[in-house]
TIVOSE-403785 format. One line per field, with one value per residue: residue number from 1; x, y, z of N, C-alpha, C in turn. Coordinates in steps of 0.001 Angstrom, whole numbers, padded with zeros to 6 digits. Example, Ala and Ser with C-alpha at 12.3 -4.5 7.8 and 13.67 -1.06 7.14 Angstrom:
TIVOSE-403785
n	c(1_2)
npx	c(013190_012850)
npy	c(-005690_-002250)
npz	c(007800_007080)
capx	c(012300_013670)
capy	c(-004500_-001060)
capz	c(007800_007140)
cpx	c(013200_012900)
cpy	c(-003300_000030)
cpz	c(007800_007870)
//
This chain:
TIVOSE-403785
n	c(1_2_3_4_5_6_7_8_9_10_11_12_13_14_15_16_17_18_19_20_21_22_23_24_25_26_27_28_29_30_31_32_33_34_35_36_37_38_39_40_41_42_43_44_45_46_47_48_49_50_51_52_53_54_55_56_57_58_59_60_61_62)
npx	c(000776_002165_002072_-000298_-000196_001994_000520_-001411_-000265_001303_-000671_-001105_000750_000810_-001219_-000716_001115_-000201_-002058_000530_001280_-001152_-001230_001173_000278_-001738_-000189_000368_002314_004042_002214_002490_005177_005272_003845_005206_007013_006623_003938_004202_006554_007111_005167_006362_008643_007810_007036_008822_009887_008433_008579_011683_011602_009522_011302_013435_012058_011504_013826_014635_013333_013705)
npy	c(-001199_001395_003004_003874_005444_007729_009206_009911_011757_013358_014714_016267_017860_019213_020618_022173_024003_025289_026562_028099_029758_031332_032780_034077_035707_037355_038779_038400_038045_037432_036081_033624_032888_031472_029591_028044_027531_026177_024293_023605_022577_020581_018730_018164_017361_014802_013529_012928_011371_008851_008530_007332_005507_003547_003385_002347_-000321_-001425_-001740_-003786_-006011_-006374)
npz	c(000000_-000083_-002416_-002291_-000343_-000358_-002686_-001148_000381_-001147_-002897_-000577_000060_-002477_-001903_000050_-000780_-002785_-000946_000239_-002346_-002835_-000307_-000583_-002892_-002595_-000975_001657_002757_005008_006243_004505_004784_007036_007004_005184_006552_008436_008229_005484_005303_006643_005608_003123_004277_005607_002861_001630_003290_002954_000383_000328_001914_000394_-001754_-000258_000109_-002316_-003343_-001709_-002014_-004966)
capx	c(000000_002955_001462_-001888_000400_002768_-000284_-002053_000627_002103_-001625_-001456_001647_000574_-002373_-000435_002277_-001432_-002359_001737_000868_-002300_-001040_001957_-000480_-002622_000467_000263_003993_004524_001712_002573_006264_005348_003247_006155_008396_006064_003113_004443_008572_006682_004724_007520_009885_006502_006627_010311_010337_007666_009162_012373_010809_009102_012520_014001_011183_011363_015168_015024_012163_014372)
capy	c(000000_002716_004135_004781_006725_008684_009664_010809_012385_013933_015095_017037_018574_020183_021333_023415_024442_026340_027378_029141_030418_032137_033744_035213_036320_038137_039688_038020_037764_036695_034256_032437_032705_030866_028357_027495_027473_025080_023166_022842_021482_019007_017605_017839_016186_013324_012661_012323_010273_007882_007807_006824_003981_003213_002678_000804_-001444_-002099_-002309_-005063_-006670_-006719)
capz	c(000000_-000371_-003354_-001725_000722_-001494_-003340_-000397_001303_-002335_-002832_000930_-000321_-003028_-001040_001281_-001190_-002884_000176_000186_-003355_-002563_000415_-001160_-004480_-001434_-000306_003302_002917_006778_006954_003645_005196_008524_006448_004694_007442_009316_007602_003831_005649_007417_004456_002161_004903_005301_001856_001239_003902_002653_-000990_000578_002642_-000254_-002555_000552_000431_-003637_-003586_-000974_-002986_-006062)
cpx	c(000831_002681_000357_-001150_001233_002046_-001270_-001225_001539_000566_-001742_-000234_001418_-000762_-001768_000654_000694_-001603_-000784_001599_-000217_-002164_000107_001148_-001309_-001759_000610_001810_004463_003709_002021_004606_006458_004374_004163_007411_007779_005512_003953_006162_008028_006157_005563_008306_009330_007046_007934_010946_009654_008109_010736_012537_010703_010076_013313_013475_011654_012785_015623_014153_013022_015499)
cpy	c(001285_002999_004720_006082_007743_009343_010377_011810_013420_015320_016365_017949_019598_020809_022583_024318_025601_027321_028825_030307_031514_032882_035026_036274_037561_039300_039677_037229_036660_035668_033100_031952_031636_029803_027531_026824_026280_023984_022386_021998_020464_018379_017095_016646_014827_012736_011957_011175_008779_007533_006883_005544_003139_002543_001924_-000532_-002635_-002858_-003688_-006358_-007244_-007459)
cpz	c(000000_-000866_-003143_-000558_000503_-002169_-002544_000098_000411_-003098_-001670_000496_-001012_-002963_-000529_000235_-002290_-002217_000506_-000746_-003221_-001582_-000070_-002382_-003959_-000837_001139_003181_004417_006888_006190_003973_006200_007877_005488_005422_008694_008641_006552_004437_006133_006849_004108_003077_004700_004148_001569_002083_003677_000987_-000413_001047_001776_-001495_-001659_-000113_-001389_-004158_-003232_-001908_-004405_-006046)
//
């Protein structure tokens, strides 16, 4: 099931990385700053850490 989770979790990413976009486009400089500097690093880190998992898993597999 890693791809159901890379796909959710790659999905939530580029949710919040919107949500960055639309604040900077607004000109809410500081909040799309502190949404970057919190929410969207902690997806990103999530996901990279679940693709990584995810090429463990296939490498060992192979």
């Amino acid at each position: 099931m890693p791809y159901q989770v890379v796909r959710r979790l790659h999905a939530e990413f580029h949710k919040c990385a919107g949500k960055v976009l639309a604040l900077g486009l607004d000109g809410k400089r500081t909040e799309a700053s502190q949404l970057l500097d919190g929410e969207f690093t902690a997806r990103s880190e999530k996901l990279v850490t679940a693709l990584s998992k995810w090429r463990s898993e296939l490498q060992s597999a192979g």
